[in-house]
Jmol script that loads the backbone (N, CA, C; Angstrom):
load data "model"
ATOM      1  N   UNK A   1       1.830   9.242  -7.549  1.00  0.00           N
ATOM      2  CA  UNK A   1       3.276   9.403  -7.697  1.00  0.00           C
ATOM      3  C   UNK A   1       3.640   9.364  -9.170  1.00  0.00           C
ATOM      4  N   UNK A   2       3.343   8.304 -10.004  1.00  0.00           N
ATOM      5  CA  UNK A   2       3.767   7.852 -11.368  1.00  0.00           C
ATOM      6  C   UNK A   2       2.257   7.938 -11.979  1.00  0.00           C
ATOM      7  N   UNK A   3       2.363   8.291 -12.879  1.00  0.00           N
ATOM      8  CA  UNK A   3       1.389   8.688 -13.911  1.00  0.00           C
ATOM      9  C   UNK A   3       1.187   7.480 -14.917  1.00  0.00           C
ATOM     10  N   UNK A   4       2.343   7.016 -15.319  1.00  0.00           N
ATOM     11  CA  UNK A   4       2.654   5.727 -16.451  1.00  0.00           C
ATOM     12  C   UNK A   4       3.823   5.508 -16.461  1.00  0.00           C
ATOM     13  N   UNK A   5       3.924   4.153 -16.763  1.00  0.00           N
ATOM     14  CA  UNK A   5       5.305   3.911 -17.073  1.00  0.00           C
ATOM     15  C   UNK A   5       5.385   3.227 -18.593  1.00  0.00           C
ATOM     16  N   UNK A   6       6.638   2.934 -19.274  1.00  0.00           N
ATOM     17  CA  UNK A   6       6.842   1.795 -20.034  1.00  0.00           C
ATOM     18  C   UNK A   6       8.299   1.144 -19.896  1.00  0.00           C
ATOM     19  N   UNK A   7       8.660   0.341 -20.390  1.00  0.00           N
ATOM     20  CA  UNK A   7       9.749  -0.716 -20.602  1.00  0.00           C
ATOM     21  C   UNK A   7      10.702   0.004 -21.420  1.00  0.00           C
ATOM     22  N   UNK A   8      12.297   0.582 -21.476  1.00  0.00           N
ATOM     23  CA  UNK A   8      13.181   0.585 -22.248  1.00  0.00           C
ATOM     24  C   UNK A   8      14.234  -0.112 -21.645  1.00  0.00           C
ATOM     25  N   UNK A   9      14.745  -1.164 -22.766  1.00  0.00           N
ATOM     26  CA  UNK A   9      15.654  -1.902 -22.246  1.00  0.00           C
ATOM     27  C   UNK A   9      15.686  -2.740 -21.058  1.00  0.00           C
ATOM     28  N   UNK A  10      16.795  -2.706 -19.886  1.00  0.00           N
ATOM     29  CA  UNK A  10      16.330  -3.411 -19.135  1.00  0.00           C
ATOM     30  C   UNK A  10      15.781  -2.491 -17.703  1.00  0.00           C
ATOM     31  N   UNK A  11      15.175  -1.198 -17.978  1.00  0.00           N
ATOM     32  CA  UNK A  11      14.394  -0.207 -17.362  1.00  0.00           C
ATOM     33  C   UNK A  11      13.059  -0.496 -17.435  1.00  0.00           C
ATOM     34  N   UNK A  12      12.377  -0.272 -16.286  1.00  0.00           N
ATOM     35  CA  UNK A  12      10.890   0.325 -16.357  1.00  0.00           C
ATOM     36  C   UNK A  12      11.519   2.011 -16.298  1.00  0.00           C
ATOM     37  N   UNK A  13      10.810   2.719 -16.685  1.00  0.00           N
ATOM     38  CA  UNK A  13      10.551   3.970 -16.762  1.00  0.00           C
ATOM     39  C   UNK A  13       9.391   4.944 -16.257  1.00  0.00           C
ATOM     40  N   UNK A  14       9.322   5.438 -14.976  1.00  0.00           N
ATOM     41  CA  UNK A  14       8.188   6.130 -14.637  1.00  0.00           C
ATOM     42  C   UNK A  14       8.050   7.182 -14.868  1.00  0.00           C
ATOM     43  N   UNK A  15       7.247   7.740 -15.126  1.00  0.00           N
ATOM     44  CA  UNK A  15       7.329   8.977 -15.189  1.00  0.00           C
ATOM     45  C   UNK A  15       6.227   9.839 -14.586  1.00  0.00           C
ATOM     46  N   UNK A  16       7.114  10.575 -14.045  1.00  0.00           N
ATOM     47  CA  UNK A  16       6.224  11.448 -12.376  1.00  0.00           C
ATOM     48  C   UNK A  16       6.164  12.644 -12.949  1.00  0.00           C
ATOM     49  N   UNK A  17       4.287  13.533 -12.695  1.00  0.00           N
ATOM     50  CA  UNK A  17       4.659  14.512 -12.562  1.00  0.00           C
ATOM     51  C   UNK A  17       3.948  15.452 -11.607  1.00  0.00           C
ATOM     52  N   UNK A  18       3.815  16.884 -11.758  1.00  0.00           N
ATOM     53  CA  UNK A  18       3.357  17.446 -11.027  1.00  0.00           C
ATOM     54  C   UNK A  18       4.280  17.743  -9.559  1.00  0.00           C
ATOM     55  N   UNK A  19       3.398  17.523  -8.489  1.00  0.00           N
ATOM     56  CA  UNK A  19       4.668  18.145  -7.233  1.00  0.00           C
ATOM     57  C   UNK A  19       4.811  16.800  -6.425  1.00  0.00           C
ATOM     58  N   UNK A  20       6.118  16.837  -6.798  1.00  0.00           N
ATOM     59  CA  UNK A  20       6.445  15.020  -5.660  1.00  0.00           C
ATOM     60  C   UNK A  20       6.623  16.205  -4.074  1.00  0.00           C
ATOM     61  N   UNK A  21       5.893  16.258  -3.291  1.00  0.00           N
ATOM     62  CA  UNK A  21       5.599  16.837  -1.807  1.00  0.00           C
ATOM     63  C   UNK A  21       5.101  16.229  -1.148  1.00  0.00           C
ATOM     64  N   UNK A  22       5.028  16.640   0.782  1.00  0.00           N
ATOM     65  CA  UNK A  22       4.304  15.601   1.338  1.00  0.00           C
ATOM     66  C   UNK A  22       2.475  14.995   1.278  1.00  0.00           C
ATOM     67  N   UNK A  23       2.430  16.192   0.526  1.00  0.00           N
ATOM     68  CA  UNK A  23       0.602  15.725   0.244  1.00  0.00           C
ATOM     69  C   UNK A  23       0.560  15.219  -0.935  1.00  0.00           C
ATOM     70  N   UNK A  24       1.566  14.974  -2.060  1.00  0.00           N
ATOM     71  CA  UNK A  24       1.177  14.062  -3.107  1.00  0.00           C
ATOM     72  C   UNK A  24       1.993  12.837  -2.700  1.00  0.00           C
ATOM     73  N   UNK A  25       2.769  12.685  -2.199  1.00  0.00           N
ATOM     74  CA  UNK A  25       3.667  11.447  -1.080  1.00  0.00           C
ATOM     75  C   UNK A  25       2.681  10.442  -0.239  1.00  0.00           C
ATOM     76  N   UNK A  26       1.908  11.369   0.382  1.00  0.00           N
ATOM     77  CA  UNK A  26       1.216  10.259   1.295  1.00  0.00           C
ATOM     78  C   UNK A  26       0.229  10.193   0.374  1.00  0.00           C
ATOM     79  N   UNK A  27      -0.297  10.369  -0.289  1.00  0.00           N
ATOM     80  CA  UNK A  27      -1.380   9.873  -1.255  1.00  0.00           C
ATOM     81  C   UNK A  27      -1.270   9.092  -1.907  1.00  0.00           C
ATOM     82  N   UNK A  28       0.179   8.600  -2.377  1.00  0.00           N
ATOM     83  CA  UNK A  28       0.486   7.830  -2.920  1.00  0.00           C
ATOM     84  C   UNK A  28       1.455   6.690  -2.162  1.00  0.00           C
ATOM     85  N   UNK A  29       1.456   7.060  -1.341  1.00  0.00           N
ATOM     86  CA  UNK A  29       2.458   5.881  -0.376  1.00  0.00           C
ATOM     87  C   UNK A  29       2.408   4.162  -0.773  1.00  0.00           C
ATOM     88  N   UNK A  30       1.331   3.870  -0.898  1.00  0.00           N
ATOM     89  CA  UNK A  30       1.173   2.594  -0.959  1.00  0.00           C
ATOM     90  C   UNK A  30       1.138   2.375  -1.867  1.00  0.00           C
ATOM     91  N   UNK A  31       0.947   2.800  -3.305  1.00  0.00           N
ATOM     92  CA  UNK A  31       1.717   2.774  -4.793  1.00  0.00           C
ATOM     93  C   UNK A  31       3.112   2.557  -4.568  1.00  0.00           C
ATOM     94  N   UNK A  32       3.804   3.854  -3.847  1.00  0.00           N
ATOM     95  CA  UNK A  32       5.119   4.263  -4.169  1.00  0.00           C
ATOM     96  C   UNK A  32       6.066   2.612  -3.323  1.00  0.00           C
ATOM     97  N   UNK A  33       5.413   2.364  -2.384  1.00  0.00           N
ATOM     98  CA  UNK A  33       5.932   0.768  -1.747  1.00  0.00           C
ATOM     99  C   UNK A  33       6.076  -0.333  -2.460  1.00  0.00           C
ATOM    100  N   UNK A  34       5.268  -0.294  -3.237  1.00  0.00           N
ATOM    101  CA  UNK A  34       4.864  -1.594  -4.396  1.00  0.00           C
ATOM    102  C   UNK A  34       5.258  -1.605  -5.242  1.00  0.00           C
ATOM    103  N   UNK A  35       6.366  -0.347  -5.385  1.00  0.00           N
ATOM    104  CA  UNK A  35       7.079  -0.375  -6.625  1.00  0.00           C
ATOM    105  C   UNK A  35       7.792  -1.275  -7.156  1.00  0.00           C
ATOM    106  N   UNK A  36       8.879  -1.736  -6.162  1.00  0.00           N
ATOM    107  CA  UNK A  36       9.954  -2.752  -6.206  1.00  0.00           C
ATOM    108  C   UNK A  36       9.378  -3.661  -6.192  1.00  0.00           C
ATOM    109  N   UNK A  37       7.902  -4.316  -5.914  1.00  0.00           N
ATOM    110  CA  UNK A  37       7.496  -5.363  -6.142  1.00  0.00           C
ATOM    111  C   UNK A  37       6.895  -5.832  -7.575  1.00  0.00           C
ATOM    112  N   UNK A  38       6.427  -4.526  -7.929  1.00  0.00           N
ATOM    113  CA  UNK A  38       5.171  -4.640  -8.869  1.00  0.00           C
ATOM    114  C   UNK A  38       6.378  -4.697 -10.659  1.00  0.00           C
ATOM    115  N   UNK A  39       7.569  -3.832 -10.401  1.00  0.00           N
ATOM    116  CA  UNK A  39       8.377  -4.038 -11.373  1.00  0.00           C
ATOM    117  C   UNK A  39      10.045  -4.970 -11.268  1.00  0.00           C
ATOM    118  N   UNK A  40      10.023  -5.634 -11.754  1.00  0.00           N
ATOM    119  CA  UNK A  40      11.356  -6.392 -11.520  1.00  0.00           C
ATOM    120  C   UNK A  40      12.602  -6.338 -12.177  1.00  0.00           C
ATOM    121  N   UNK A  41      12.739  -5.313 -13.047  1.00  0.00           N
ATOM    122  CA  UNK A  41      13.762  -4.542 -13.720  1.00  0.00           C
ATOM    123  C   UNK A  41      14.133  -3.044 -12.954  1.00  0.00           C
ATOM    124  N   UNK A  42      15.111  -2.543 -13.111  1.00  0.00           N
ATOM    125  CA  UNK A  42      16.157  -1.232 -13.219  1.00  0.00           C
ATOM    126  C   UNK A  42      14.553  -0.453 -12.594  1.00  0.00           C
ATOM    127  N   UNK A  43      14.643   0.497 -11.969  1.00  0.00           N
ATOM    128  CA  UNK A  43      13.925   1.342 -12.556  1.00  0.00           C
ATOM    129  C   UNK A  43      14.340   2.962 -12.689  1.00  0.00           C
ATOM    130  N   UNK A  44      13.867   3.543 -13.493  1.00  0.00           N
ATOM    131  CA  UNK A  44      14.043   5.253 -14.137  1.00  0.00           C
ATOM    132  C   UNK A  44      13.368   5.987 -13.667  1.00  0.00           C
ATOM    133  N   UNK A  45      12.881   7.315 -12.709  1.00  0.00           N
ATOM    134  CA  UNK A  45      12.103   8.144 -12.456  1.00  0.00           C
ATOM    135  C   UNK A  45      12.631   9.260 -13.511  1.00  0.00           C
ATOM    136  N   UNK A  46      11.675   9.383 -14.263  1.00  0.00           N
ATOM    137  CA  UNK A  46      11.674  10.506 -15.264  1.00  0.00           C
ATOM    138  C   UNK A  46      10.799  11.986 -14.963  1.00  0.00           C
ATOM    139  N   UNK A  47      11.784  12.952 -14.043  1.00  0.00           N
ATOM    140  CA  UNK A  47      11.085  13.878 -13.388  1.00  0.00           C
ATOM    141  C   UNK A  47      10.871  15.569 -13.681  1.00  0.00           C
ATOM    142  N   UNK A  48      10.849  14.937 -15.705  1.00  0.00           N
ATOM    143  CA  UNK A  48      11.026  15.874 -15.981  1.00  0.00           C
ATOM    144  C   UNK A  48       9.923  17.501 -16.378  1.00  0.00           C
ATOM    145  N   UNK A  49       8.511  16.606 -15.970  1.00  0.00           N
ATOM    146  CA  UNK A  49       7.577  17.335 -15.345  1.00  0.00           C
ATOM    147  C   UNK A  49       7.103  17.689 -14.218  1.00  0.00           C
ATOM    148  N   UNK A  50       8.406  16.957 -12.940  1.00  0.00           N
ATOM    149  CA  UNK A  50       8.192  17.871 -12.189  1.00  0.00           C
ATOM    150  C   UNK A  50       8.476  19.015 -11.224  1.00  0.00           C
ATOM    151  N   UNK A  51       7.201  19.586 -11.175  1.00  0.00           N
ATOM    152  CA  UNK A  51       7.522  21.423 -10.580  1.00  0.00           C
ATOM    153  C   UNK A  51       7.889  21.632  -9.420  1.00  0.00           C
ATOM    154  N   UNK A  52       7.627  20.980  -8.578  1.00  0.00           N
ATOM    155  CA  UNK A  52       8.149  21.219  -7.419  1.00  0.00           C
ATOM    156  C   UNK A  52       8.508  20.058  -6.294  1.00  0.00           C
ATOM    157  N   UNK A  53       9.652  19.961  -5.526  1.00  0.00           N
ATOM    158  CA  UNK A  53       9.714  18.720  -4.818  1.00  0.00           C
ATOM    159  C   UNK A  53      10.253  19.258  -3.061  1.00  0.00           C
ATOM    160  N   UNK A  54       9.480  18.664  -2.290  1.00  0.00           N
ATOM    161  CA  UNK A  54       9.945  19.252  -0.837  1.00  0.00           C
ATOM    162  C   UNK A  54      10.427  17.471  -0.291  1.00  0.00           C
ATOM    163  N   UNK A  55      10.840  17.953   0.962  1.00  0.00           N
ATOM    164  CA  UNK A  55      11.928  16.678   1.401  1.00  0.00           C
ATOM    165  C   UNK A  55      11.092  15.290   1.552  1.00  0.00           C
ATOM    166  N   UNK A  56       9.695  15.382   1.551  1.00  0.00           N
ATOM    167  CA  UNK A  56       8.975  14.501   1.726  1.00  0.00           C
ATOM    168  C   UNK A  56       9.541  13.585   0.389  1.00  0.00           C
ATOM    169  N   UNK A  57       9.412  14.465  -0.554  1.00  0.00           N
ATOM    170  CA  UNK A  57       9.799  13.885  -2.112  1.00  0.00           C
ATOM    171  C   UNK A  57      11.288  13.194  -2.319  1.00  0.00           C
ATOM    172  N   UNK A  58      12.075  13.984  -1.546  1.00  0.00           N
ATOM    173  CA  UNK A  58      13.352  13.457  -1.591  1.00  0.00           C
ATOM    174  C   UNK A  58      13.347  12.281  -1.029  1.00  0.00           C
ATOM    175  N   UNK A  59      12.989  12.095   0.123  1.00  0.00           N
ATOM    176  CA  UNK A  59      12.598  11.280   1.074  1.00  0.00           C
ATOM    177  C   UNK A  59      12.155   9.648   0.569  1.00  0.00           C
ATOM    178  N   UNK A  60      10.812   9.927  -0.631  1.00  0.00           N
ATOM    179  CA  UNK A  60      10.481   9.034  -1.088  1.00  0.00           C
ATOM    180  C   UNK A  60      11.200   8.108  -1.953  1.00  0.00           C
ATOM    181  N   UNK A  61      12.466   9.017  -2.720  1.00  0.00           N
ATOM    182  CA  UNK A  61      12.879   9.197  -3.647  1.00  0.00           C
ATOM    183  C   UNK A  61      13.899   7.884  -3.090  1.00  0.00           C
ATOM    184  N   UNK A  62      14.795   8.657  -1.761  1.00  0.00           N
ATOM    185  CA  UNK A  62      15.706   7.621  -0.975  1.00  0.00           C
ATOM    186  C   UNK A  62      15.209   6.316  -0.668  1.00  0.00           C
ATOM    187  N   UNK A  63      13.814   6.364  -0.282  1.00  0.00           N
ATOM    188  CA  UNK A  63      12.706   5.304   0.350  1.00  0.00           C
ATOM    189  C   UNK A  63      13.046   3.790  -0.941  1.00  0.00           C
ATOM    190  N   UNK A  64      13.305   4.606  -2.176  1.00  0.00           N
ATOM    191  CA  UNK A  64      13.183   3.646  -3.568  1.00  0.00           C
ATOM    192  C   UNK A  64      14.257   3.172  -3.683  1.00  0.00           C
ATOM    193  N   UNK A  65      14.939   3.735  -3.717  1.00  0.00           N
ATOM    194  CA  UNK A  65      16.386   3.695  -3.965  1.00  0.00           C
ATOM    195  C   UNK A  65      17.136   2.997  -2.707  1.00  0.00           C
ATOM    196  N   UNK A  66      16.947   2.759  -1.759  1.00  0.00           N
ATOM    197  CA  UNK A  66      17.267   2.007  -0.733  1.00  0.00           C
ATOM    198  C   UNK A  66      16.593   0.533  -0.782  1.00  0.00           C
ATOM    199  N   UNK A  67      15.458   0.358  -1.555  1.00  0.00           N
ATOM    200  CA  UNK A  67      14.824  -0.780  -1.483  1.00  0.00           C
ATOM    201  C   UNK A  67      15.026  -1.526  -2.772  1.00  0.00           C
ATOM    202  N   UNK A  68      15.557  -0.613  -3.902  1.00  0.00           N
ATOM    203  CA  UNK A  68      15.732  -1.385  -5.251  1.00  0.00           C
ATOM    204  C   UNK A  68      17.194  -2.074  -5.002  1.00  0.00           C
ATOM    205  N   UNK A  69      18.399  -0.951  -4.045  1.00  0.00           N
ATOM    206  CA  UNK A  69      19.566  -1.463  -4.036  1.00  0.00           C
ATOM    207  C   UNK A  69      19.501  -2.782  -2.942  1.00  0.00           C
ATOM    208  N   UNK A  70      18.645  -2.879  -2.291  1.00  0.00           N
ATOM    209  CA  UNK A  70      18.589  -4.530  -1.578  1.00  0.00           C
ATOM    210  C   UNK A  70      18.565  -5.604  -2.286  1.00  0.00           C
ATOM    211  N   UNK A  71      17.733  -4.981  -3.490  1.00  0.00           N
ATOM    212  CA  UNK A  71      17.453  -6.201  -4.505  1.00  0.00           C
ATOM    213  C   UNK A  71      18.453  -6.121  -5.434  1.00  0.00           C
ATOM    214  N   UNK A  72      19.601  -5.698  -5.337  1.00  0.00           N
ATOM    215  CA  UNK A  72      20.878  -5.406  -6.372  1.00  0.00           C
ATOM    216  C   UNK A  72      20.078  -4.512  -7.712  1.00  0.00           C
ATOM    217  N   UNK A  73      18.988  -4.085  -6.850  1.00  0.00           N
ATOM    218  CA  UNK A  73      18.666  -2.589  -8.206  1.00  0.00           C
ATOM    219  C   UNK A  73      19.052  -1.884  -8.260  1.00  0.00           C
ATOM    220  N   UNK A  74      18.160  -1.066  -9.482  1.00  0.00           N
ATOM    221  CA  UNK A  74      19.030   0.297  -9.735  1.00  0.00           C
ATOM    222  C   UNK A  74      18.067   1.912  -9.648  1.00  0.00           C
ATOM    223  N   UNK A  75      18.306   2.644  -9.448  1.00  0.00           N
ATOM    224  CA  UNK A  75      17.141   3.355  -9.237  1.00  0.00           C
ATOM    225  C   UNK A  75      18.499   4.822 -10.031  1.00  0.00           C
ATOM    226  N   UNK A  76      17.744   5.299 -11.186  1.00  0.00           N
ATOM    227  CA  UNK A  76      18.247   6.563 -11.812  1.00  0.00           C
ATOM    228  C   UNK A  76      17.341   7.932 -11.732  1.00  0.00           C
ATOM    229  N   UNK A  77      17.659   8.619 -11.393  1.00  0.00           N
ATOM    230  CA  UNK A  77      16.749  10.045 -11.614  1.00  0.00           C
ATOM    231  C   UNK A  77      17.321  11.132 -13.459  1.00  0.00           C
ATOM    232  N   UNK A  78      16.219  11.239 -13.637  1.00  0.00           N
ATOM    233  CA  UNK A  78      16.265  12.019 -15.222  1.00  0.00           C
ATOM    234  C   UNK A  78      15.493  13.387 -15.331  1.00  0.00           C
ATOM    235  N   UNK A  79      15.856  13.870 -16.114  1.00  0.00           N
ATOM    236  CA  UNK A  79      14.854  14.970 -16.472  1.00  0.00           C
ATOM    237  C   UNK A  79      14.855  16.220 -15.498  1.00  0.00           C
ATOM    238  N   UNK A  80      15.671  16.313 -14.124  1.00  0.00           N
ATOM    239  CA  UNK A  80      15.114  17.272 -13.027  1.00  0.00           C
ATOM    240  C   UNK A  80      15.787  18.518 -13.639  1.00  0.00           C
ATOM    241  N   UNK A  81      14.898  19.554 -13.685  1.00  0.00           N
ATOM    242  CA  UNK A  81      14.722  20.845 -13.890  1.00  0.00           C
ATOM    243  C   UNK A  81      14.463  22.080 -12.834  1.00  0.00           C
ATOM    244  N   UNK A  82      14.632  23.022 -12.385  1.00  0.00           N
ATOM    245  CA  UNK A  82      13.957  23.908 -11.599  1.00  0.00           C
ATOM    246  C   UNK A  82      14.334  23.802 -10.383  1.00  0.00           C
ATOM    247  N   UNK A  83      13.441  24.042  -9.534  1.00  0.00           N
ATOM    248  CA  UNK A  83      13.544  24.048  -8.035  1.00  0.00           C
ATOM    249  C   UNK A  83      13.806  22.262  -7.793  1.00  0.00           C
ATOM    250  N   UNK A  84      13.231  21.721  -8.309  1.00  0.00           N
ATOM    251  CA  UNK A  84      13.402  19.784  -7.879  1.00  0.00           C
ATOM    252  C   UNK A  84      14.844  19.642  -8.473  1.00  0.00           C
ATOM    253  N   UNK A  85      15.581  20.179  -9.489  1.00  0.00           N
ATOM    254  CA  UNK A  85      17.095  20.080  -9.905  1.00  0.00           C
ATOM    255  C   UNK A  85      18.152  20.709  -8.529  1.00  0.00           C
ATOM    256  N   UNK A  86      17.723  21.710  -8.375  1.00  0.00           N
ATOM    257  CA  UNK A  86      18.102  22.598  -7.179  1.00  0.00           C
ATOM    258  C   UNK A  86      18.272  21.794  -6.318  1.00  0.00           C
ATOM    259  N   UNK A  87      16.904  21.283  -5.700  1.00  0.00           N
ATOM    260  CA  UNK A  87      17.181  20.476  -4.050  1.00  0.00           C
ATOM    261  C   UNK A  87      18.012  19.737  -4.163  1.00  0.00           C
ATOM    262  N   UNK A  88      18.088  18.458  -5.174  1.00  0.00           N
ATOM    263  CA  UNK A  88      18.763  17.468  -5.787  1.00  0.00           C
ATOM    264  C   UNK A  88      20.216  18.268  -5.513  1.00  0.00           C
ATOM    265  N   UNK A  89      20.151  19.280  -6.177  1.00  0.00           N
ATOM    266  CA  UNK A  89      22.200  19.276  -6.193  1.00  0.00           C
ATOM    267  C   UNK A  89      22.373  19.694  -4.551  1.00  0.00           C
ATOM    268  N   UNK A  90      21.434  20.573  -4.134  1.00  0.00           N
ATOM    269  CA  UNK A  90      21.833  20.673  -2.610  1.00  0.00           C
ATOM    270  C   UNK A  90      21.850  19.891  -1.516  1.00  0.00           C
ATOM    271  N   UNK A  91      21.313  18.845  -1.785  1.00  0.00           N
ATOM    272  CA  UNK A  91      21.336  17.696  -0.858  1.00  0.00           C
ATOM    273  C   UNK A  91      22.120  17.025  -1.563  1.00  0.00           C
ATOM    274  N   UNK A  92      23.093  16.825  -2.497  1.00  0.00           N
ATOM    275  CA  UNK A  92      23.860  16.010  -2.907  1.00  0.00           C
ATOM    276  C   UNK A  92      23.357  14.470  -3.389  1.00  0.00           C
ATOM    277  N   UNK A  93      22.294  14.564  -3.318  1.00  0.00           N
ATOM    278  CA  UNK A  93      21.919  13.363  -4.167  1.00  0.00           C
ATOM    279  C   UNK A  93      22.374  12.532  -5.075  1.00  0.00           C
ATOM    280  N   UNK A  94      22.669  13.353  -5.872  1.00  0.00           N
ATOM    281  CA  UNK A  94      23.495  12.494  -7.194  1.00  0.00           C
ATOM    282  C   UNK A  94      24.969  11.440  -6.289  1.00  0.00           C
ATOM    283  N   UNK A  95      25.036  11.936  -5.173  1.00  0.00           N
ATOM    284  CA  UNK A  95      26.072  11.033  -4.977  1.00  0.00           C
ATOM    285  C   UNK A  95      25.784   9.687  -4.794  1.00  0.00           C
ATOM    286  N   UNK A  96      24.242   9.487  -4.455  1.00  0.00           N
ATOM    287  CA  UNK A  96      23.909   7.889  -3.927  1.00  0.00           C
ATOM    288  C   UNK A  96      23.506   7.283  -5.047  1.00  0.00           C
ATOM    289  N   UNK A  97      22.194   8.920  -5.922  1.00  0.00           N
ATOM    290  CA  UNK A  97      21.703   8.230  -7.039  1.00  0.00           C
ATOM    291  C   UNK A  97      21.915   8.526  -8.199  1.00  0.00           C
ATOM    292  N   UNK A  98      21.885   8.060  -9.440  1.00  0.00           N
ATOM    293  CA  UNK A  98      22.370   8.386 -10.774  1.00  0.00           C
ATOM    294  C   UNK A  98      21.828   9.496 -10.942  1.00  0.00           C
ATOM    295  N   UNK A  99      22.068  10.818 -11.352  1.00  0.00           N
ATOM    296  CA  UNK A  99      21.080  11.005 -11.731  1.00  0.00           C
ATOM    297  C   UNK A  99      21.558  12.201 -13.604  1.00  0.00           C
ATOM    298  N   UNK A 100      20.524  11.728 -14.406  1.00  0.00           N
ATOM    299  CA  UNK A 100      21.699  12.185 -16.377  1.00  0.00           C
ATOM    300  C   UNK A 100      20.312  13.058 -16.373  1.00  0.00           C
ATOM    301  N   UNK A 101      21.004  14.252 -17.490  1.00  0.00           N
ATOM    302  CA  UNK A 101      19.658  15.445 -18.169  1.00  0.00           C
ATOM    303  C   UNK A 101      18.572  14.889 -18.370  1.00  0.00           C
ATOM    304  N   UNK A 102      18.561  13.760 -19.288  1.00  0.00           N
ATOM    305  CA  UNK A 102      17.393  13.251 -19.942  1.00  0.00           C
ATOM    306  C   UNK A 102      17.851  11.618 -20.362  1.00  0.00           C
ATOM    307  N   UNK A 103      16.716  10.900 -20.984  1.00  0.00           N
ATOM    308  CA  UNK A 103      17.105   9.969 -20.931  1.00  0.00           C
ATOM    309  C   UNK A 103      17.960   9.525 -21.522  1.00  0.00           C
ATOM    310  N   UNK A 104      17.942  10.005 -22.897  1.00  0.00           N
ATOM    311  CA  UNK A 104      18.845   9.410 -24.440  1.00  0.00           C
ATOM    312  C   UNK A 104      20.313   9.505 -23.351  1.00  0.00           C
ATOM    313  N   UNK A 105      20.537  10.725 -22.824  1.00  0.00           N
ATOM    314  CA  UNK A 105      21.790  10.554 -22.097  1.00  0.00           C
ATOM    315  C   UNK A 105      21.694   9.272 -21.092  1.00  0.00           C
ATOM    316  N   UNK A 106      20.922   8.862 -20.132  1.00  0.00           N
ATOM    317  CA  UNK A 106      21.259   7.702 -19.068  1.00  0.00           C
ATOM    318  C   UNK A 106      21.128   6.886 -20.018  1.00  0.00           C
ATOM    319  N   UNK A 107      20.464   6.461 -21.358  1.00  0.00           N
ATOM    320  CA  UNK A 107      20.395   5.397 -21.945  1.00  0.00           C
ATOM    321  C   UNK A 107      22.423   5.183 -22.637  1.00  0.00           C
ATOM    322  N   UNK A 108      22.489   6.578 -23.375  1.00  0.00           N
ATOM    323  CA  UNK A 108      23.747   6.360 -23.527  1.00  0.00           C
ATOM    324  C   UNK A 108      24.740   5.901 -22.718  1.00  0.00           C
ATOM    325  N   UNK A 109      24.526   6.076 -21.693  1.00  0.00           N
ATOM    326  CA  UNK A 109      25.660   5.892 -20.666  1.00  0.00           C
ATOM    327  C   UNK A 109      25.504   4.022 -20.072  1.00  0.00           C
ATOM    328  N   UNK A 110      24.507   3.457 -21.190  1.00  0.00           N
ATOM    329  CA  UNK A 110      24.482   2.141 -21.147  1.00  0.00           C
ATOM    330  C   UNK A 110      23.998   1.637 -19.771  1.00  0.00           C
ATOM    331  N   UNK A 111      24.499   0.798 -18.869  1.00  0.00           N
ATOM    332  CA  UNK A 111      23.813  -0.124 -17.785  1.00  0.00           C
ATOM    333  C   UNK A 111      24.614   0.725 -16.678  1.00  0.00           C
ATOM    334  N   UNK A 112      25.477   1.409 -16.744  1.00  0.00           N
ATOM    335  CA  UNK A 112      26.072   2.256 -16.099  1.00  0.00           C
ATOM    336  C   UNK A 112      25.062   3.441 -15.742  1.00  0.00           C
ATOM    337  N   UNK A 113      24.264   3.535 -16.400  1.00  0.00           N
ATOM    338  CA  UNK A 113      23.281   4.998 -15.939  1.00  0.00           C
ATOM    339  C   UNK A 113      23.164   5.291 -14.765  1.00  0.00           C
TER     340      UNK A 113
END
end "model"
wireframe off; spacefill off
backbone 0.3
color backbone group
C-alpha cells in the first residue's frame, strides 16, 4: 500500500504509489489495518504517484478514514491526479475526506487540512 512514510508536523505522511486496486489492496490488507495502530498522529496519504485506483482502493481509503475518525483522527488525501482524481470527484469523496493539490497546500491550510 505505502511505500514510506515520514513525520511533518503533527502528520505521518504516506506515500502510496503505483495502483491502489483490488490486487494491490488485498496484498496489502494487513499493513493497511495496522495503520491506525502502528502511527498515532494525523495521517496524510500522498497519492500523488498514483496511476490508477478502482473501488477496492476507494474502499480502503474509507476503511482508514473511518478508523482514524474513531480515534478523533484525521485522515487527508493529497496529490490525486488522473483517473484516481476523477473517481475521487465522482464519488464525492472530498465530502467525508480532506482532500488539497499537494501538500505545501494541506500544510497551509494548517490543522484544518
Amino acid at each position: 500500500m505505502y511505500h514510506s512514510h515520514y513525520t511533518l508536523n503533527e502528520f505521518e505522511v504516506l506515500d502510496i504509489s503505483g495502483e491502489l486496486d483490488c490486487v494491490s489492496v488485498a496484498e496489502h490488507k494487513d499493513r493497511m489495518e495496522n495503520i491506525p495502530d502502528k502511527f498515532k498522529r494525523h495521517i496524510i496519504c500522498d497519492l500523488s504517484k498514483v496511476t490508477f485506483m478502482d473501488s477496492s482502493g476507494i474502499g480502503a481509503l474509507v476503511f482508514l478514514f473511518k478508523r482514524l475518525r474513531e480515534q478523533n483522527r484525521k485522515l487527508v488525501l493529497v496529490g490525486l491526479t488522473g483517473q484516481p482524481k476523477e473517481l475521487t470527484t465522482l464519488l464525492k469523496i472530498n465530502r467525508a475526506i480532506p482532500v488539497h493539490n499537494d501538500l505545501r497546500s494541506c500544510i497551509g491550510a494548517s490543522v484544518e487540512c
